[in-house]
C-alpha positions as CSV (number, residue, x, y, z in Angstrom):
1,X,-15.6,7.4,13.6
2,X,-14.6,10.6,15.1
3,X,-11.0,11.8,14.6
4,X,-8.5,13.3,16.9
5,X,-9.6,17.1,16.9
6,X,-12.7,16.5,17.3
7,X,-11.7,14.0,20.1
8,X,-9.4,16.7,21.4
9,X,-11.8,19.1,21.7
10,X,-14.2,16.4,23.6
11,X,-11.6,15.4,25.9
12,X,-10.5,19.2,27.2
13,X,-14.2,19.9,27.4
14,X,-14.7,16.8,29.9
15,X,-11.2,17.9,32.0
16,X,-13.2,21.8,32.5
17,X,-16.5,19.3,33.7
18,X,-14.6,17.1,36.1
19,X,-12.5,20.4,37.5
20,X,-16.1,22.2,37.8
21,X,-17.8,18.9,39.4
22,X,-14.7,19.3,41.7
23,X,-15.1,23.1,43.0
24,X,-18.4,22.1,43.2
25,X,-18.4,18.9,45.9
26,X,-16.3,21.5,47.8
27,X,-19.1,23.5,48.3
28,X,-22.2,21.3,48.4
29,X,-23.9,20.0,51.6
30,X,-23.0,16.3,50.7
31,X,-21.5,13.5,53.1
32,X,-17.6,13.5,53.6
33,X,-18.0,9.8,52.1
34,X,-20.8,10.7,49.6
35,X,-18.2,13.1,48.4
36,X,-15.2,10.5,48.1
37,X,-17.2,8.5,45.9
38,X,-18.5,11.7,43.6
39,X,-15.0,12.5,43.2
40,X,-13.7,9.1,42.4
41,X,-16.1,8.5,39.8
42,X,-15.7,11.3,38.0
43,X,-11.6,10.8,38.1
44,X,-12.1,7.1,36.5
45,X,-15.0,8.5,33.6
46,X,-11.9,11.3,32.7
47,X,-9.7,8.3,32.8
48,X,-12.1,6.2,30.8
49,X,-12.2,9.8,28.1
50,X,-8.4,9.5,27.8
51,X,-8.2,5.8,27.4
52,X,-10.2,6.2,24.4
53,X,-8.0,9.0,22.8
54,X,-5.0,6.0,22.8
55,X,-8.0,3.4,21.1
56,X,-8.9,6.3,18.2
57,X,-7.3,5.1,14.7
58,X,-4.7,7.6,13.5
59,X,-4.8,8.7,9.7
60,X,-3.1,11.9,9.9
61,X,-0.7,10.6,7.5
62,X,-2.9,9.5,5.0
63,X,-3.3,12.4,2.3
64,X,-6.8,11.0,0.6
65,X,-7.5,12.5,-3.4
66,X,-8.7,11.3,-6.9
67,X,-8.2,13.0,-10.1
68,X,-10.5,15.5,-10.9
69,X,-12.7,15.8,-13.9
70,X,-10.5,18.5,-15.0
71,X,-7.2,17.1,-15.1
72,X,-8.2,13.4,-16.5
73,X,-7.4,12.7,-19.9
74,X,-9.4,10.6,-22.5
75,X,-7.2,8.3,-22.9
76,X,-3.7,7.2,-22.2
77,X,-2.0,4.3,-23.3
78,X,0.7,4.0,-20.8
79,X,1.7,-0.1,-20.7
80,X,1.7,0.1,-17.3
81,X,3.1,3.6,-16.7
82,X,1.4,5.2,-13.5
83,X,1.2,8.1,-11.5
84,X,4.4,10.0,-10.8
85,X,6.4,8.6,-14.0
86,X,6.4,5.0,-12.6
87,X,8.1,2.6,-15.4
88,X,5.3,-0.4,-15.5
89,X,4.9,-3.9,-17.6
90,X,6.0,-3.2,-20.7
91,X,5.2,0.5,-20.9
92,X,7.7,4.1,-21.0
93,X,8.5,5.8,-18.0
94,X,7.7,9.6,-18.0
95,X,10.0,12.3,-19.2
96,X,9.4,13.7,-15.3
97,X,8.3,12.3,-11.8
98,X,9.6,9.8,-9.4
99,X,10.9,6.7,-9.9
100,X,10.2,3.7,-12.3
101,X,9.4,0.8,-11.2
102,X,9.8,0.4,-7.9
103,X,13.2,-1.1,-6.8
104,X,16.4,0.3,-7.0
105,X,18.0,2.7,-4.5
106,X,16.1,2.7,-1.2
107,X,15.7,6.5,-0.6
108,X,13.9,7.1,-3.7
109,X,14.2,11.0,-5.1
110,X,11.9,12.7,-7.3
111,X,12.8,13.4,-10.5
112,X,15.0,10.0,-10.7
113,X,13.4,9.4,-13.9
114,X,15.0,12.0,-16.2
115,X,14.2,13.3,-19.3
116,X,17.0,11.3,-21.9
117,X,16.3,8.2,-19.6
118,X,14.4,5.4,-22.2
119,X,13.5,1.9,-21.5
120,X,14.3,-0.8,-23.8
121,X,12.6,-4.3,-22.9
122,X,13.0,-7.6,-25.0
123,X,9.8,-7.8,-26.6
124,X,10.0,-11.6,-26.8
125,X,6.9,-13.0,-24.4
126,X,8.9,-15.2,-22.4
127,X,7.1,-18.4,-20.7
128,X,9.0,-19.9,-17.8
129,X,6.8,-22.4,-16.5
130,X,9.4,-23.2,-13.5
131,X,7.7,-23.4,-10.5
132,X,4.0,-22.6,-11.9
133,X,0.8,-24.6,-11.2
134,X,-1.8,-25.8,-13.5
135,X,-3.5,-22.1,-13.0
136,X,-0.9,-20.2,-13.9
137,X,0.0,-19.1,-10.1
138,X,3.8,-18.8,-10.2
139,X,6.2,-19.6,-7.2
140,X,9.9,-18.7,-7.3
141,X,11.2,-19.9,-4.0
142,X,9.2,-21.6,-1.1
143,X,9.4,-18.4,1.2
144,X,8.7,-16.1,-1.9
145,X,4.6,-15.0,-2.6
146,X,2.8,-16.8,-4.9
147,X,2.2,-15.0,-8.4
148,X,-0.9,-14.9,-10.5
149,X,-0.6,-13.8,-14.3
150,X,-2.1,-11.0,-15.2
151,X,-2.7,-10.2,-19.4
152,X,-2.5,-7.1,-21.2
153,X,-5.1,-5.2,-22.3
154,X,-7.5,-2.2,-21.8
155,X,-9.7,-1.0,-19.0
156,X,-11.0,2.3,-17.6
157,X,-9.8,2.9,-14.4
158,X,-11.2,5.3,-11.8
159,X,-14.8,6.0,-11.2
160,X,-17.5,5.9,-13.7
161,X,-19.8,7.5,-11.9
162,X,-17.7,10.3,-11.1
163,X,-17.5,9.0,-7.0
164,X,-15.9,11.8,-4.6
165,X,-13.2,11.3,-1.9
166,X,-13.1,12.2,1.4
167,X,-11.6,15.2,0.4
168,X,-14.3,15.8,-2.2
169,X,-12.5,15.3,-5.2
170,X,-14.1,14.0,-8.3
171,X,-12.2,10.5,-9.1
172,X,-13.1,10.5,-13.6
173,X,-13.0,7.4,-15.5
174,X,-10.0,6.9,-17.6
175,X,-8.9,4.2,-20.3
176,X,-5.6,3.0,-20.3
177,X,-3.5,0.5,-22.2
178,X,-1.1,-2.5,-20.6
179,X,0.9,-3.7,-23.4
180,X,2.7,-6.3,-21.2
181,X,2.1,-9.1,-19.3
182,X,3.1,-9.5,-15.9
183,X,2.3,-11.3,-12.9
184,X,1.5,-10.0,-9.3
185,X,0.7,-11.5,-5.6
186,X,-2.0,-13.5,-5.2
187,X,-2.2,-12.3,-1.4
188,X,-0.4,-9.4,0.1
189,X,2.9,-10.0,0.9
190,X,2.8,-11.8,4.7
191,X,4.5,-11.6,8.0
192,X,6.1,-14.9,7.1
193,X,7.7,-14.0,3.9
194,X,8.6,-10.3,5.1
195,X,10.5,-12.2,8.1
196,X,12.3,-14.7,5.7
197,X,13.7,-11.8,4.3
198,X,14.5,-10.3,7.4
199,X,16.1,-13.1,8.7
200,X,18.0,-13.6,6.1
201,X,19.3,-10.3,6.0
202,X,19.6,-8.9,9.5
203,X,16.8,-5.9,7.9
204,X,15.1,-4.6,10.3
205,X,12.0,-1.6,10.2
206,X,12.4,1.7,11.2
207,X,9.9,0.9,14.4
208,X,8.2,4.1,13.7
209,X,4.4,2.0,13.6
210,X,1.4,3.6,15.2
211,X,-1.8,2.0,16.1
212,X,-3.5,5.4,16.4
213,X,-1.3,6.8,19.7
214,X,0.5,3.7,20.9
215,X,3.9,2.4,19.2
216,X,3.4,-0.8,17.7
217,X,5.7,-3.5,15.4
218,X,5.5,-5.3,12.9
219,X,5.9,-8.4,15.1
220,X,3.2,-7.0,17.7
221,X,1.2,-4.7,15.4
222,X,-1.7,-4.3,18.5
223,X,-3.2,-7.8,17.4
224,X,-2.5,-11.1,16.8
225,X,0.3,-11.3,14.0
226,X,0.3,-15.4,12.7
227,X,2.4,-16.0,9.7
228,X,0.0,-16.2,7.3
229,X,-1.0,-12.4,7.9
230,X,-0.3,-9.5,6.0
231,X,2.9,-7.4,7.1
232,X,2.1,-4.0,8.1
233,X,4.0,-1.7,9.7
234,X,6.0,-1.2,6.9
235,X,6.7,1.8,5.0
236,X,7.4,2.1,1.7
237,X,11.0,1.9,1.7
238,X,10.7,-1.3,3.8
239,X,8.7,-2.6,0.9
240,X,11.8,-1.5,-1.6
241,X,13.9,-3.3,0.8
242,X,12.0,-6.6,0.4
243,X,11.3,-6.3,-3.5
244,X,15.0,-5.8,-4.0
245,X,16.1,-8.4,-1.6
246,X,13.6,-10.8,-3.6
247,X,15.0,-9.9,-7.1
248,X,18.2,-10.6,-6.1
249,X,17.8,-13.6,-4.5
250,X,15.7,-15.0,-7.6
251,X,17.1,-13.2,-10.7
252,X,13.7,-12.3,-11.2
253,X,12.8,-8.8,-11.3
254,X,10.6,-7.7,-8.4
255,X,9.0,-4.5,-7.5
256,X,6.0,-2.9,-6.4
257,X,3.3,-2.0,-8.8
258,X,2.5,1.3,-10.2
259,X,-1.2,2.0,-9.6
260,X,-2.5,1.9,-12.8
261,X,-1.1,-2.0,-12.8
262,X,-2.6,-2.4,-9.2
263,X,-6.0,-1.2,-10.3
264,X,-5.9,-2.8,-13.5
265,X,-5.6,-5.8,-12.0
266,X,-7.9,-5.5,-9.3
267,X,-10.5,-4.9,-11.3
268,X,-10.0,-7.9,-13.7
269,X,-12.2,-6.1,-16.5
270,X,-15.0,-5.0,-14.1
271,X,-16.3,-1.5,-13.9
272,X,-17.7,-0.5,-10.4
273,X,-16.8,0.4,-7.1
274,X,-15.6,-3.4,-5.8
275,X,-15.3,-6.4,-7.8
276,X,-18.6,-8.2,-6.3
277,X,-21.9,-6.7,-7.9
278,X,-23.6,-4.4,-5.2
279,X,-21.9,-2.7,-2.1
280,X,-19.4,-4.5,-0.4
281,X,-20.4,-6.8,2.7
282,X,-18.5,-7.9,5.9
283,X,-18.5,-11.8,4.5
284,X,-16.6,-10.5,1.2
285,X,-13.7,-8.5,2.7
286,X,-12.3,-7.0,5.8
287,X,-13.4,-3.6,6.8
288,X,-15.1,-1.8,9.0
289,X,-19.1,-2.4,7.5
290,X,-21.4,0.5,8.1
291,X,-23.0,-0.6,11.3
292,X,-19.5,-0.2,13.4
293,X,-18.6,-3.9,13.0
294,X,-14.9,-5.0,12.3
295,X,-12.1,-7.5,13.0
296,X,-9.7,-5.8,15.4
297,X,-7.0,-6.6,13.1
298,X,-5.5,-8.4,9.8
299,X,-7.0,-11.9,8.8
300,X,-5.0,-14.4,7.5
301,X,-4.8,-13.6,3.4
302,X,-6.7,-15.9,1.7
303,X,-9.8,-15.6,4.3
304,X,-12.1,-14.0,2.0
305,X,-13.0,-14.6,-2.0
306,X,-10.8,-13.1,-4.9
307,X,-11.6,-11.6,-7.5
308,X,-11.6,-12.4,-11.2
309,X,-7.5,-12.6,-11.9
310,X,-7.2,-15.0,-8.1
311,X,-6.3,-11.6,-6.3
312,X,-7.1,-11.4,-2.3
313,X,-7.8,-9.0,-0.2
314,X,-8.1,-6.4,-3.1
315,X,-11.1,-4.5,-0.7
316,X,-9.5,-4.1,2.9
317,X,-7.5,-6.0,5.5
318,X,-4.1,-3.7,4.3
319,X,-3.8,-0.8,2.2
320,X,-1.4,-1.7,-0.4
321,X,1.7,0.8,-1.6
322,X,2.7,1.3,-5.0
323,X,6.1,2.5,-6.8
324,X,4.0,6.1,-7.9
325,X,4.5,9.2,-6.4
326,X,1.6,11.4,-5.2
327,X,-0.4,13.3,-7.4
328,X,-3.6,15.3,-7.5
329,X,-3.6,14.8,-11.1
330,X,-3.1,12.0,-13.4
331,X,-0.5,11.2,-16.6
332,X,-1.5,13.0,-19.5
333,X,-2.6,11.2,-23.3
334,X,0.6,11.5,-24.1
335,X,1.9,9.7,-21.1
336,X,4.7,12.1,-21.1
337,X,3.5,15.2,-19.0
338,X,1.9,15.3,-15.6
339,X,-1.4,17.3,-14.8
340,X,-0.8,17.8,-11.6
341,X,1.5,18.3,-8.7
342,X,3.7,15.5,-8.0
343,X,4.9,14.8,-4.3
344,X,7.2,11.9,-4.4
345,X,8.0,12.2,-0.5
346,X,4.7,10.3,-0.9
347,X,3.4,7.5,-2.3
348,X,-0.1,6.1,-3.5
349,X,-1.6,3.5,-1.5
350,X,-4.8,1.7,-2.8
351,X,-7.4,-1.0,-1.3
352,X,-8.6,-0.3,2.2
353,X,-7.9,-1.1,5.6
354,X,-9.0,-3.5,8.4
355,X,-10.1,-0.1,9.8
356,X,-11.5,1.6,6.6
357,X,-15.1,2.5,6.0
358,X,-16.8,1.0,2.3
359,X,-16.1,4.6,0.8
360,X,-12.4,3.9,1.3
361,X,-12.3,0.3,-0.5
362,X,-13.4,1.4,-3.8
363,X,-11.3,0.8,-6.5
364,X,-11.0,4.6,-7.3
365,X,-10.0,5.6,-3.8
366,X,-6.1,6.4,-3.4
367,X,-4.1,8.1,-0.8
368,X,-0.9,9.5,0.2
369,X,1.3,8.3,2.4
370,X,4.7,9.2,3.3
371,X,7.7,7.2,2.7
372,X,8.8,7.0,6.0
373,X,5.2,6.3,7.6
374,X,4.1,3.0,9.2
375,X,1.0,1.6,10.9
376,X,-0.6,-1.2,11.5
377,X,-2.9,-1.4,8.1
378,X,-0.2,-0.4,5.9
379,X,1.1,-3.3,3.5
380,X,2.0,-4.5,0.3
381,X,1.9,-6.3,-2.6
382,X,5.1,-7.5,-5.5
383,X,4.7,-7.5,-9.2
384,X,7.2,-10.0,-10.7
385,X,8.0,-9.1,-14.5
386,X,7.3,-11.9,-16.9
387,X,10.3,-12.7,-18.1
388,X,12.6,-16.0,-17.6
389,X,16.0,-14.8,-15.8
390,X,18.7,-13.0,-17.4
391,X,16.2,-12.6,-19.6
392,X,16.0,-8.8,-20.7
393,X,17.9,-6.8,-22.8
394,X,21.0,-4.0,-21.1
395,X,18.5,-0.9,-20.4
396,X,18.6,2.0,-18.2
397,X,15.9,1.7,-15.8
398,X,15.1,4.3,-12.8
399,X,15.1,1.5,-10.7
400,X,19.1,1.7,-10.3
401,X,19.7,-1.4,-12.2
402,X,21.1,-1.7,-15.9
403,X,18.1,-4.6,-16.9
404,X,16.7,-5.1,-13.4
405,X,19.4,-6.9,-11.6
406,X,23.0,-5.8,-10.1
407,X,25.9,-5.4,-12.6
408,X,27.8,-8.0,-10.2
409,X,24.7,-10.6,-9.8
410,X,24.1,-11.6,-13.4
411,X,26.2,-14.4,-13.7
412,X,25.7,-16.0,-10.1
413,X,23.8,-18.9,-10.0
414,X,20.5,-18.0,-7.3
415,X,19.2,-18.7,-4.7
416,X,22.2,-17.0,-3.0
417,X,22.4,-16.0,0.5
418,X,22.1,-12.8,0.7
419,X,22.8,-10.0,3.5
420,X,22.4,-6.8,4.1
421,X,24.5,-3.4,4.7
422,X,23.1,-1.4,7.3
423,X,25.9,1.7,6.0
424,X,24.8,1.1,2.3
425,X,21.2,0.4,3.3
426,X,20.5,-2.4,0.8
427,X,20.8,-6.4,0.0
428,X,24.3,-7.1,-0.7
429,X,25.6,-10.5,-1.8
C-alpha cells in the first residue's frame, strides 16, 4: 500500500491534469454538450483521487525498529524486565528508563524508575485457584478478561535469522530469563470489558482516533464494533486507566506487560517468525495477506487459533501496547544499563494489525507509538500478577503504588464501586 506522500504527490499531479484537460476543452473544436460531459467526468475522477486519500491507512505515528546486531547482548536475565526499565514478573526494574510495570500514575515520565528504587516481591508462589477453570484460565470478575498462566523460564527472543524492519534494522536474537510466573489475557482486552470500565467510571477517551484521515471512536471505530471485539482507539494512557481501574476493583494487581513478557509469551517456546510453522495465512490470523485481501476491521477475539500458552490474536487484528518505553536498543546483560536511546513519550507496541502486512506480524517486529496516539488498530492486552490478594510484601514499585494497590484500598473488601476523577485523572474509590 502506498502511503500519504506518495499519495500526495499523486493527487497534486492529477489536480495539474484536470486544470490542463480544462484550458484544454476551452480551446478544442468539441460540442458545447460534448464538452459538459468531458468536464464533468474529469471533476468526479479528481473527486474519486481525493476520496481515496480519506480511505489510505495512517501510520505516521508508528515509529517501526528492532535492535540491531550491535547493541543486543548475549544474554540477559531480566525476570520479566523489558525495554525502557519496565519492572516485569518477578524480575528488577532498571537503575534508568520509564516506568515499571505499567500502572500507577496516568501521565507516565521517564526516568520514574530511579536509581535507589528496588523491588522486593514475596517469593512465596501463591496458587489462588478462585475463579480458575480446569485449564488454568483465570477469571476475576465476570466483566474482567479471562487470564491464561504463563510459567517461567527461558527463551530467545527477537529474530534468529537476523529479520530486518521496515526501517531496515537488524532485529538479533536474544535469551532472556523469566523468573516468575504470571498470567496474561487470553484475548485482547474487548469493547465490552473496556466499556464496563467506562461505565463504571464515567472514563472517557481522549477522541483523538484516526482511521487514516477521518476521526473515528472507540464506539464507531470505521467498522462494526460488537462486544466481543477488541478496543482500539485507545492510547496507552487509556490502557493505564483500565489496568488501574481493574486492580483496584479486584485487589489484584493489573498492568500491561513489558515486551519481553508479551513476546515471551507469544512465542510459547517457539522460535520463528509466527507461532504456526511456515508463513502466516489469512485462515490463521487477521491481516492484510499478500494478495491485498483483508477484513475491513477487528474480528471478534477468539475467531482465529491460539497459540501454545491459549493466547489469541498474537499475529494481527490489534497491535497490542506494552508498559516499555521506546528504544533502538535493548537492556544490557546486566539488566541494569540501556544500549540505546530511550523515548518514553513512546511506547512499544507488538503483534500486527487488521491492516498490517505479514512483515509486520512477526514476533520480532515492534514499534513506537506515542502516548497520546489512537487509531483504530491500536489495542491491548493485561498481565495479572500471580499472586492471591494482599498478597505481596510493602515494596516501592514505579507503578505509584507501595505493593501494587492504594495505601487506602488494602483493607476494603472488593469488588467496590469505583469512580473516577476527571481533576486527578484516575479511579478513585
Amino acid at each position: 500500500m502506498i502511503d500519504q506522500n506518495t499519495f500526495i504527490l499523486i493527487a497534486v499531479g492529477a489536480a495539474f491534469s484536470v486544470v490542463g484537460l480544462l484550458a484544454w476543452l476551452v480551446d478544442a473544436g468539441l460540442s458545447d454538450k460534448s464538452k459538459v460531459f468531458v468536464k464533468y467526468g474529469l471533476f468526479g475522477l479528481f473527486a474519486c483521487v481525493i476520496g481515496l486519500f480519506f480511505m489510505i491507512d495512517d501510520d505516521s505515528e508508528f515509529q517501526y525498529g528492532g535492535w540491531t546486531a550491535s547493541e543486543a547482548p548475549k544474554k540477559s536475565s531480566l525476570g520479566g524486565a523489558g525495554m525502557g526499565g519496565s519492572g516485569g514478573a518477578g524480575g528488577q526494574a532498571a537503575k534508568k528508563g520509564g516506568a515499571g510495570g505499567g500502572g500507577g500514575e496516568l501521565a507516565m515520565q521517564e526516568g520514574s524508575g530511579s536509581d535507589d528504587t528496588d523491588v522486593v516481591m514475596d517469593d512465596t508462589e501463591v496458587s489462588d485457584n478462585e475463579n480458575e477453570d480446569e485449564g488454568g484460565v483465570k477469571q476475576d470478575c465476570p466483566t474482567c478478561p479471562e487470564i491464561v498462566p504463563i510459567k517461567k523460564g527461558k527463551a530467545l527472543i527477537g529474530s534468529p535469522n537476523g529479520g530486518s524492519d521496515k526501517g531496515g534494522q537488524s532485529a538479533a536474537a536474544s535469551e532472556v530469563a523469566i523468573t516468575r510466573d504470571f498470567g496474561i489475557g487470553r484475548y485482547e482486552v474487548t469493547f465490552e470489558q473496556y466499556n464496563a470500565f467506562m461505565t463504571e467510571t464515567g472514563y472517557k477517551p481522549a477522541n483523538t482516533c484516526k482511521a487514516g484521515q477521518v476521526a473515528v471512536s472507540l464506539e464507531k471505530p470505521g467498522f462494526k464494533q460488537a462486544p466481543s471485539n477488541p478496543a482500539v482507539c485507545v492510547s496507552f494512557k487509556d490502557a493505564l486507566a483500565y489496568v488501574e481501574w481493574l486492580t483496584m476493583k479486584t485487589s489484584i494487581p493489573y498492568r500491561l506487560p513489558t515486551e519481553i513478557e508479551w513476546e515471551y509469551a507469544a512465542r510459547a517456546g517457539l522460535t520463528g517468525a509466527y507461532f504456526m510453522p511456515g508463513p502466516v495465512t489469512g485462515d490463521l490470523a487477521n491481516f492484510a495477506t499478500k494478495d491485498g485481501r483483508r477484513v475491513n476491521g477487528t474480528a471478534p477475539v477468539g475467531s482465529y487459533p491460539a497459540n501454545g500458552n491459549d493466547m489469541h490474536d498474537v499475529h494481527g487484528n490489534a497491535w497490542e501496547m506494552t508498559a516499555d518505553c521506546w528504544s533502538n536498543g535493548y537492556l544490557g546483560s546486566s539488566g541494569q544499563s540501556l544500549a540505546g536511546g530511550v523515548d518514553c513519550t513512546r511506547r512499544v507496541a507488538k503483534g500486527g494489525a487488521w491492516y498490517s502486512g505479514p512483515a509486520h506480524l512477526d514476533f520480532a517486529t515492534r514499534v513506537g507509538v506515542s502516548e497520546d496516539f489512537a487509531n483504530n488498530g491500536l489495542g491491548f492486552r493485561v498481565v495479572r500478577e500471580n499472586v492471591a490478594p494482599m498478597a505481596r510484601k510493602k515494596s516501592r514499585l514505579s507503578n505509584g503504588y507501595a505493593d501494587g494497590l492504594p495505601e487506602n484500598f488494602k483493607e476494603k473488601s472488593s469488588p467496590q464501586k469505583i469512580s473516577y476523577d476527571p481533576v486527578a485523572k484516575r479511579p478513585t474509590k
